[in-house]
C-alpha positions as CSV (number, residue, x, y, z in Angstrom):
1,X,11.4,35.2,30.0
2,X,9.5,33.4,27.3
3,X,7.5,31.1,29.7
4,X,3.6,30.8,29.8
5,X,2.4,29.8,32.5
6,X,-0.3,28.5,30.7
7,X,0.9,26.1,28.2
8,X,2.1,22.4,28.9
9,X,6.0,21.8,28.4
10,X,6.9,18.6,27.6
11,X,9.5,18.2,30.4
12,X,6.8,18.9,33.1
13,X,4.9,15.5,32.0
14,X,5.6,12.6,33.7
15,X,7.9,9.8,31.9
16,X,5.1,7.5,31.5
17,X,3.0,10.7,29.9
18,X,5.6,11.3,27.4
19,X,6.1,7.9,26.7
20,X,2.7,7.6,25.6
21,X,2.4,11.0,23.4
22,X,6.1,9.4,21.9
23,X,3.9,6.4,21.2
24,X,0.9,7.6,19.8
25,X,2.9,9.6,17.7
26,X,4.3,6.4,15.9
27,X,3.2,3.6,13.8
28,X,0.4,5.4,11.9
29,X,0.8,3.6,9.2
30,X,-2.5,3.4,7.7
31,X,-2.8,0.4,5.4
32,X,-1.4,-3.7,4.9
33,X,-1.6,-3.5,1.5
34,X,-2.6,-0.8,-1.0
35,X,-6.1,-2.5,-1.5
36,X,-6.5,-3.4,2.2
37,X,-6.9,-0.4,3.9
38,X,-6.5,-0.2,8.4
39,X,-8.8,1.3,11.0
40,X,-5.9,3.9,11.5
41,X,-6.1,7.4,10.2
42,X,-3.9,10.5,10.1
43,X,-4.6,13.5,12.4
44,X,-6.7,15.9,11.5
45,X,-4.1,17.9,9.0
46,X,-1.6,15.9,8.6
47,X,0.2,14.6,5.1
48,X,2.4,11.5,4.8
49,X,4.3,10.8,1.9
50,X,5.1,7.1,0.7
51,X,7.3,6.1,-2.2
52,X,7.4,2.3,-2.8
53,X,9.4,0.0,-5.0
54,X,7.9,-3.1,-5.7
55,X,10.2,-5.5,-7.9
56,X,10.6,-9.2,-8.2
57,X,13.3,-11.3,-8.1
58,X,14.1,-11.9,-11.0
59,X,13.9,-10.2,-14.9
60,X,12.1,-13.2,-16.1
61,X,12.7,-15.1,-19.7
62,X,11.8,-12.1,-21.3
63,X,12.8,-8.8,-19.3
64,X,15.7,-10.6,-17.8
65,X,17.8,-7.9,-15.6
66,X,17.5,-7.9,-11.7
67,X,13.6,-8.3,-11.5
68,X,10.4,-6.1,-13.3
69,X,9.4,-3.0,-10.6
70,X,6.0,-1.4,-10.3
71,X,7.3,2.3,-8.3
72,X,4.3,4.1,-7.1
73,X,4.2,7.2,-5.1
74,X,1.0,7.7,-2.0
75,X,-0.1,10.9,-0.5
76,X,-2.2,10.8,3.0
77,X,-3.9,13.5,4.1
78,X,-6.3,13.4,7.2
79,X,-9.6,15.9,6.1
80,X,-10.6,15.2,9.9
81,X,-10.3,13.3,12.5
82,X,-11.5,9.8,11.3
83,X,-11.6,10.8,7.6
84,X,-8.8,9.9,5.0
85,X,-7.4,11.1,1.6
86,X,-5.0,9.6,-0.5
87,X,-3.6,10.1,-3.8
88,X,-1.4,7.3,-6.0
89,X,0.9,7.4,-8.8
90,X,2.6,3.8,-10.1
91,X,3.8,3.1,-13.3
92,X,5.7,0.1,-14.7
93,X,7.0,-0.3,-17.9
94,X,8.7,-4.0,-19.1
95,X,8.5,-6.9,-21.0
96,X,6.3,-10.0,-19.9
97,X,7.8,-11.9,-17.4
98,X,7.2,-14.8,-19.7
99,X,7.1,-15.1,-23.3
100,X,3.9,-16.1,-24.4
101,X,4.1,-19.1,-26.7
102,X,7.8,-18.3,-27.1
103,X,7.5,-14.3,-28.0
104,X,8.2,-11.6,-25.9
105,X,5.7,-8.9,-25.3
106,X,6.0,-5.3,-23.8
107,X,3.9,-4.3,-21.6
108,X,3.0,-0.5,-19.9
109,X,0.9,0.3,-16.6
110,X,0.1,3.9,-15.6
111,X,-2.2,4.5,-12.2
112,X,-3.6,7.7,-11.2
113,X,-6.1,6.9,-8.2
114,X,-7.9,8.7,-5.3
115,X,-9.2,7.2,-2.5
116,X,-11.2,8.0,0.5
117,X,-11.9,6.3,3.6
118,X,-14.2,7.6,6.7
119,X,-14.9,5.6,9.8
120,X,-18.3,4.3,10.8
121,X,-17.6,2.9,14.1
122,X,-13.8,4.1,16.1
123,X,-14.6,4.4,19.5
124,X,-11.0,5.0,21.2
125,X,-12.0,2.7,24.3
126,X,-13.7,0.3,21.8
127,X,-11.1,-2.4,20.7
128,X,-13.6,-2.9,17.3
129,X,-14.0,-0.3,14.4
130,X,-15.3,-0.5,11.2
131,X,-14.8,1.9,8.5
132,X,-16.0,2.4,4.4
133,X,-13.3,2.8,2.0
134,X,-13.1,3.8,-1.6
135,X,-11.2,4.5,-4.4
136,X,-11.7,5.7,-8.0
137,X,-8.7,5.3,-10.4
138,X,-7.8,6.5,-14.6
139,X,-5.4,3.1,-15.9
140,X,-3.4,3.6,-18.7
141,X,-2.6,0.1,-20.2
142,X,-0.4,-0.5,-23.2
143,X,0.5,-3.6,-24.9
144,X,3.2,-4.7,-27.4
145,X,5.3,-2.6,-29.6
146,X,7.2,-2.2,-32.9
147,X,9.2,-5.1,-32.1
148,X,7.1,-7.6,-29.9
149,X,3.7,-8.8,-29.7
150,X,0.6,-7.6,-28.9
151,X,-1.4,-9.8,-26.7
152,X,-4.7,-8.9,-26.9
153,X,-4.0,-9.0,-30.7
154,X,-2.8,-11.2,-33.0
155,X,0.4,-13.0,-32.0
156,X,1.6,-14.1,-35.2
157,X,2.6,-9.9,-35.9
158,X,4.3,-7.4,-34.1
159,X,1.9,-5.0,-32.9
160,X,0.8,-2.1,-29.7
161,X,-2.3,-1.3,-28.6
162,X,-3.4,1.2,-25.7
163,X,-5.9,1.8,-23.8
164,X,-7.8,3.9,-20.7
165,X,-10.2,2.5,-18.3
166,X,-11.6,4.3,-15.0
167,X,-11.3,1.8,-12.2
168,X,-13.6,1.8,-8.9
169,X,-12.8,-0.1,-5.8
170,X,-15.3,-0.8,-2.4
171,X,-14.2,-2.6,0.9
172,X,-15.6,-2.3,5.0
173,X,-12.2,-2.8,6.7
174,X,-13.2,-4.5,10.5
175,X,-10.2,-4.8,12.6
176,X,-10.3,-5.9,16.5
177,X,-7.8,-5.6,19.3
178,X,-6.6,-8.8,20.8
179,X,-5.1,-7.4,24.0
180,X,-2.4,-4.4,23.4
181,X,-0.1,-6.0,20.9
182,X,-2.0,-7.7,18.6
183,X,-4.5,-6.3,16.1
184,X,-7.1,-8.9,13.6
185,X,-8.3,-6.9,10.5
186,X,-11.1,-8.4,8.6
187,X,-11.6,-6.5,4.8
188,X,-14.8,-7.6,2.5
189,X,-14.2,-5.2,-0.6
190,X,-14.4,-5.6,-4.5
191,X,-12.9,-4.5,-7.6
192,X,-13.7,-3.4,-10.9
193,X,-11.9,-3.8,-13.7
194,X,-12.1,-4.6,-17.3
195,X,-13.0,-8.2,-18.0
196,X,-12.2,-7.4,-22.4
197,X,-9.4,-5.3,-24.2
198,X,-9.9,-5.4,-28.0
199,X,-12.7,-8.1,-27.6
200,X,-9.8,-10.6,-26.1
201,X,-10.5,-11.3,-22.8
202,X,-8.7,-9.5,-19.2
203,X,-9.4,-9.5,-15.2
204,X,-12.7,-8.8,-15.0
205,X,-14.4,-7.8,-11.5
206,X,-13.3,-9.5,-8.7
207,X,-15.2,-9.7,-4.8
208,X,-12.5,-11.0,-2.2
209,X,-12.3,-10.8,1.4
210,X,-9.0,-10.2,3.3
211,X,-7.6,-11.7,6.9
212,X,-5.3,-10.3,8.3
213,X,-2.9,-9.8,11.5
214,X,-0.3,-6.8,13.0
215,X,1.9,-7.3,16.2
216,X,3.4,-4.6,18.2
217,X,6.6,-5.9,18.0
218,X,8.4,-2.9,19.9
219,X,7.1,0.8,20.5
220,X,8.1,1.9,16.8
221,X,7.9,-1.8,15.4
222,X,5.3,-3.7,13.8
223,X,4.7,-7.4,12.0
224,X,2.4,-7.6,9.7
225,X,0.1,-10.5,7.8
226,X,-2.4,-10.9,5.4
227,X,-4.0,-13.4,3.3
228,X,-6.7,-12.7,0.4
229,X,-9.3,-15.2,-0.9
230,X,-11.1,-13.9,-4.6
231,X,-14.2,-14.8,-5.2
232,X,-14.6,-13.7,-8.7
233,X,-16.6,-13.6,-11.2
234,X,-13.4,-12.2,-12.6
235,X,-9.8,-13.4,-12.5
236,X,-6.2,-11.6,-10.8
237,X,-3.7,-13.5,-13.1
238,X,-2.4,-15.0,-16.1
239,X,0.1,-17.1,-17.6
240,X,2.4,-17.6,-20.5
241,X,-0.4,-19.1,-22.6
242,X,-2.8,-16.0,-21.6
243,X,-4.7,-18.3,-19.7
244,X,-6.5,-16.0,-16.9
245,X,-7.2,-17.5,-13.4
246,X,-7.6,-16.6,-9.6
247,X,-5.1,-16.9,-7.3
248,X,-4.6,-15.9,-3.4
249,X,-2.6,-12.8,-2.4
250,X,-0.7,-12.7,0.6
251,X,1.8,-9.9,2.0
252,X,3.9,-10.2,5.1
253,X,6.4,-8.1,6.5
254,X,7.1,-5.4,9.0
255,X,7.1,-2.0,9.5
256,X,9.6,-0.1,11.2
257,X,9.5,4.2,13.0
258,X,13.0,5.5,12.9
259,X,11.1,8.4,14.5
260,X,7.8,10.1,14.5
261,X,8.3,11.5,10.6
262,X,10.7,8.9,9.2
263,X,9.3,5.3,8.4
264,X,10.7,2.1,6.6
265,X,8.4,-1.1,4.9
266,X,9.8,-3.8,3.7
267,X,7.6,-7.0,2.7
268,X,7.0,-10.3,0.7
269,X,3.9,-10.7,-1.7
270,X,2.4,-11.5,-4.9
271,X,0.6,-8.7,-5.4
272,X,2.0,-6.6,-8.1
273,X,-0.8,-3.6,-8.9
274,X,0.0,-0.7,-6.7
275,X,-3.3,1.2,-6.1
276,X,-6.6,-0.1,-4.8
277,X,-8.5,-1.9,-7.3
278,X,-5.0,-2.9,-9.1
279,X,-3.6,-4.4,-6.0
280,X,-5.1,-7.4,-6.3
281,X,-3.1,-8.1,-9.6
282,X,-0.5,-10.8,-9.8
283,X,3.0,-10.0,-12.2
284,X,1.8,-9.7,-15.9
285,X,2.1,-13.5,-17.3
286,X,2.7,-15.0,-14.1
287,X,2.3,-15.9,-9.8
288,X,5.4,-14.9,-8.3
289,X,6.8,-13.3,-5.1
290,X,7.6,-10.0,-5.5
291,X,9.8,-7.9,-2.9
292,X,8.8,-4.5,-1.9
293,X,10.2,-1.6,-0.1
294,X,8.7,1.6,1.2
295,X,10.3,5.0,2.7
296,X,7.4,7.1,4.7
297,X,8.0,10.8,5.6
298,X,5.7,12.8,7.7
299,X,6.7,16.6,7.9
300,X,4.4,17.6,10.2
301,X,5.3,15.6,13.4
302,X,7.6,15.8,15.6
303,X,11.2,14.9,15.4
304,X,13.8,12.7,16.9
305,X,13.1,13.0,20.7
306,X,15.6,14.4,22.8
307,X,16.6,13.7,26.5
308,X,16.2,16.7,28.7
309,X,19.3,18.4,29.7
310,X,20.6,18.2,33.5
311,X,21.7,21.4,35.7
312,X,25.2,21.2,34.4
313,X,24.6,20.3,30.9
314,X,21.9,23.5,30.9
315,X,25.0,25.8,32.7
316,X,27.5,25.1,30.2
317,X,25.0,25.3,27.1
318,X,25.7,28.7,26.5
319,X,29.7,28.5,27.3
C-alpha cells in the first residue's frame, strides 16, 4: 500500500544498473596523500570522517617504545558538486627520533588546518580534470623541556621553547584516465612554512611536484603510488646533527570499501606531517618509513547491500 508509482525501486533496475550505482557509490576516497589532493569529490552534502595513525617502526635512540605516531583526525564535506571542504586535526608529542649530538630532545606538533579544493576542468565523459586546491593551517610547535634540550636553542642547557605559525599551502592536482582501471595524477603545489625558529634555522618554503598512480584493483579496491620531487628553496628534513636537507617522499599502498560508508587505508611512506603544507615533512631528526593506517566512515550513504528476497523467502518473512 506504500507504493509510488512514481519513484524508482532499486529492485526494478537491471543488475548491471545496480551494479553501477553499487560502484559509484565506492572508492571516493578523495586524496593519495594529505598534501596531494585527487580529482574526486564528495557529493554534494555529504561528510566523511577519517581518523589516521601514522607511526614508524621503531621508538628510535631516544623515544624508544614501538615507534613515534603522528594521529590526525580529517573531515570532508562536499559544499557542491565539484567543490570540497576539509578540516584536520594531528598532533604528536615524543622525543627526537635521534639524539642530537648525543642528547635527547622533546618535541610537540599541533595542526589545525582547512582546506578547500574546487574543480576547474571535471567533465564526467572527459578522462582529464584539473582542479585548484588550498589549505590554510595554525602549527603549534614546541621544543625541549625541563629535562632535555632545546634545539633551536642552546644545546649545552636544558631548555623549551614554543611557538605558532599560520601555514598556507597551493597545488593544481591533473589526473588522467588510462583506460577503466588505471588513473595518472600529476600535482604541482608549494608550501609555506617557516624557514627560522628563535633565529636558528627550520624548513623553509618548499615548491615540489607529485606523480602519481591508482589501480582499480576490484570494485571496492584500489592500489595506490606516488612519488614527490622538492624543489626548494626550503628543506623537508633533518638529521641528528640538525643538518636540514631535501629529500623525496613517496607513499604506496591501497585502499579498501568494506561497503559504501565503511573504508580501510593502510600504506608505507616517509612523510610524517599530517595536513597539507606539513605533509611534506620527514620524522623530526630523521628519513624513515613510517606505517600508516586509516579508518573512513561515511554516514550518509548507503549500507551493506542486500540481495533481494525470492517468493518464498518474502512468504515466510512475516511467519
Amino acid at each position: 500500500e506504500s507504493y509510488d508509482e512514481n519513484k524508482i525501486y532499486l529492485e526494478d533496475l537491471s543488475d548491471e544498473t545496480q551494479k553501477k550505482l553499487y560502484t559509484d557509490q565506492t572508492n571516493k576516497y578523495t586524496r593519495a596523500t594529505e598534501f596531494i589532493p585527487l580529482n574526486i569529490f564528495p557529493e554534494q552534502g555529504d561528510i566523511s570522517l577519517s581518523t589516521e595513525w601514522k607511526s614508524s617502526f621503531y621508538g628510535g635512540q631516544s623515544g624508544g617504545g614501538t615507534g613515534q605516531q603522528n594521529n590526525s583526525l580529517k573531515i570532508d564535506y562536499g559544499l557542491s558538486k565539484n567543490t570540497q571542504l576539509t578540516f584536520y586535526f594531528a598532533e604528536a608529542d615524543d622525543d627526537l627520533y635521534n639524539l642530537i649530538q648525543g642528547k635527547s630532545s622533546k618535541y610537540f606538533w599541533q595542526n589545525y588546518a582547512f582546506s578547500i579544493k574546487k574543480s576547474l576542468f571535471n567533465k564526467s565523459k572527459s578522462s582529464t580534470k584539473l582542479s585548484f586546491f588550498c589549505s590554510i593551517e595554525y602549527w603549534r610547535r614546541g621544543s625541549g623541556s625541563n629535562e632535555t634540550v632545546n634545539i633551536f636553542g642552546d644545546l649545552s642547557e636544558k631548555s623549551n621553547i614554543s611557538n605558532s605559525n599560520f601555514l598556507t599551502s597551493f597545488s593544481f592536482p591533473f589526473s588522467k584516465s588510462i583506460g577503466n582501471k588505471v588513473s595518472y595524477f600529476f600535482v604541482p603545489g608549494i608550501s609555506f612554512l617557516p624557514d627560522t625558529l628563535n633565529n636558528k634555522k627550520s624548513y623553509g618554503n618548499n615548491l615540489f611536484i607529485s606523480n602519481g598512480l591508482e589501480m582499480n584493483f576490484a570494485k571496492n579496491l584500489k592500489i595506490f603510488a606516488s612519488y614527490t620531487n622538492l624543489l626548494g628553496p626550503g628543506n623537508n628534513s633533518f638529521d641528528r646533527n640538525l643538518s636540514y636537507s631535501r629529500v623525496p617522499i613517496y607513499s604506496y599502498g591501497m585502499n579498501w570499501d568494506l561497503n559504501s560508508k565503511i573504508g580501510l587505508e593502510g600504506r608505507i611512506t616517509n612523510s610524517f606531517g599530517s595536513t597539507p603544507a606539513t605533509g611534506i615533512l620527514t620524522i623530526p631528526s630523521d628519513n624513515k618509513p613510517l606505517y600508516s593506517l586509516n579508518f573512513t566512515y561515511r554516514p550518509y550513504q548507503d549500507d551493506i547491500k542486500l540481495n533481494n528476497l525470492n517468493s518464498k523467502d518474502q512468504l515466510i518473512n512475516f511467519g
